[in-house]
C-alpha positions as CSV (number, residue, x, y, z in Angstrom):
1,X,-13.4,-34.1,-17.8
2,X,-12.0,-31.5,-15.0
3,X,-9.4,-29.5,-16.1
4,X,-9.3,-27.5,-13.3
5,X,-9.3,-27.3,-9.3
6,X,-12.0,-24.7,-7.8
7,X,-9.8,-23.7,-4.1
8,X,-10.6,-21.4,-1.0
9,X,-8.3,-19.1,1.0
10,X,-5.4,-18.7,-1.7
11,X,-5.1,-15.2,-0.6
12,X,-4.7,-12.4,-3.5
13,X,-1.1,-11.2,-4.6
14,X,-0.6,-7.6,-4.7
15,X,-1.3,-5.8,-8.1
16,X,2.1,-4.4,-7.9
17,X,5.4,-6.3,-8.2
18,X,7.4,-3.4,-6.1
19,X,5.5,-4.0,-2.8
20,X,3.5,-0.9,-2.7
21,X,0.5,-2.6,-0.9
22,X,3.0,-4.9,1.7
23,X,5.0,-1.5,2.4
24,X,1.5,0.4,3.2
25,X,0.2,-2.5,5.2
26,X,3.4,-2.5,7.0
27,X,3.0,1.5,7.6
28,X,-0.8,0.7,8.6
29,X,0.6,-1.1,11.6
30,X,2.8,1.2,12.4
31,X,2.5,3.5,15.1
32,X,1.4,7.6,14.7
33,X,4.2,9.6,13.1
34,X,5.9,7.0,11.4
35,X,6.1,7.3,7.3
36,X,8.0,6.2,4.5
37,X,9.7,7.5,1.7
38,X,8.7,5.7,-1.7
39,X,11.9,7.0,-3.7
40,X,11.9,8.4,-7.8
41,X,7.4,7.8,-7.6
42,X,4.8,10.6,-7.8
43,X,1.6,10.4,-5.5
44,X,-0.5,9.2,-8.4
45,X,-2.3,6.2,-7.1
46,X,-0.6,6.0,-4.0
47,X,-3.7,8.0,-2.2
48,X,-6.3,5.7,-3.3
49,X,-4.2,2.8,-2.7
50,X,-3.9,3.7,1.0
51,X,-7.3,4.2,1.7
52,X,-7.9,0.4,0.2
53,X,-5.3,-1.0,3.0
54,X,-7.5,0.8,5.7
55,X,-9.9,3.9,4.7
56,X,-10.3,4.2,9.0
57,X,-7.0,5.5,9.2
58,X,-6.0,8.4,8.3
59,X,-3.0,9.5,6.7
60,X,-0.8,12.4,4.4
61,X,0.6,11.9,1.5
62,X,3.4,14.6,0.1
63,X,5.3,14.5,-3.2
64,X,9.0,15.1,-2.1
65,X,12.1,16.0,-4.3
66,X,13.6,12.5,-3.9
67,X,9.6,10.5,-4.3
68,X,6.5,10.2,-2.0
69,X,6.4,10.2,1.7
70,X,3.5,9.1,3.3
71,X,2.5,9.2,7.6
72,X,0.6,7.8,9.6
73,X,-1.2,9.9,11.8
């Protein structure tokens, strides 16, 4: 008795219900210079996190007074 389906390529959902990951992928295709501005977060995790979209690519990360902004270089 199978109670359950094994499936390939059901991609992975982001960790994170606020987008994080999307919004750093989206920023990883972006051209140099561009950046965002996660508003009310501190840069704890967000480093790591962008090295795990694409540790090739380098980028900064600065705590702001309104969040985190992080560029593209």
């Amino acid at each position: 008795m199978n109670d359950f389906v094994i499936e390939t390529g059901v991609p992975l959902p982001d960790r994170r219900p606020n987008g994080i990951m999307a919004t750093l992928r989206a920023l990883n295709a972006a051209p140099s210079g561009s950046s965002v501005l996660f508003h009310g977060r501190k840069n704890t995790g967000i480093s790591s996190q962008i090295r795990s979209v694409d540790p090739d690519k380098w980028s900064v990360t600065r705590n702001t007074p309104d969040g985190v902004r992080v560029w593209r270089l």
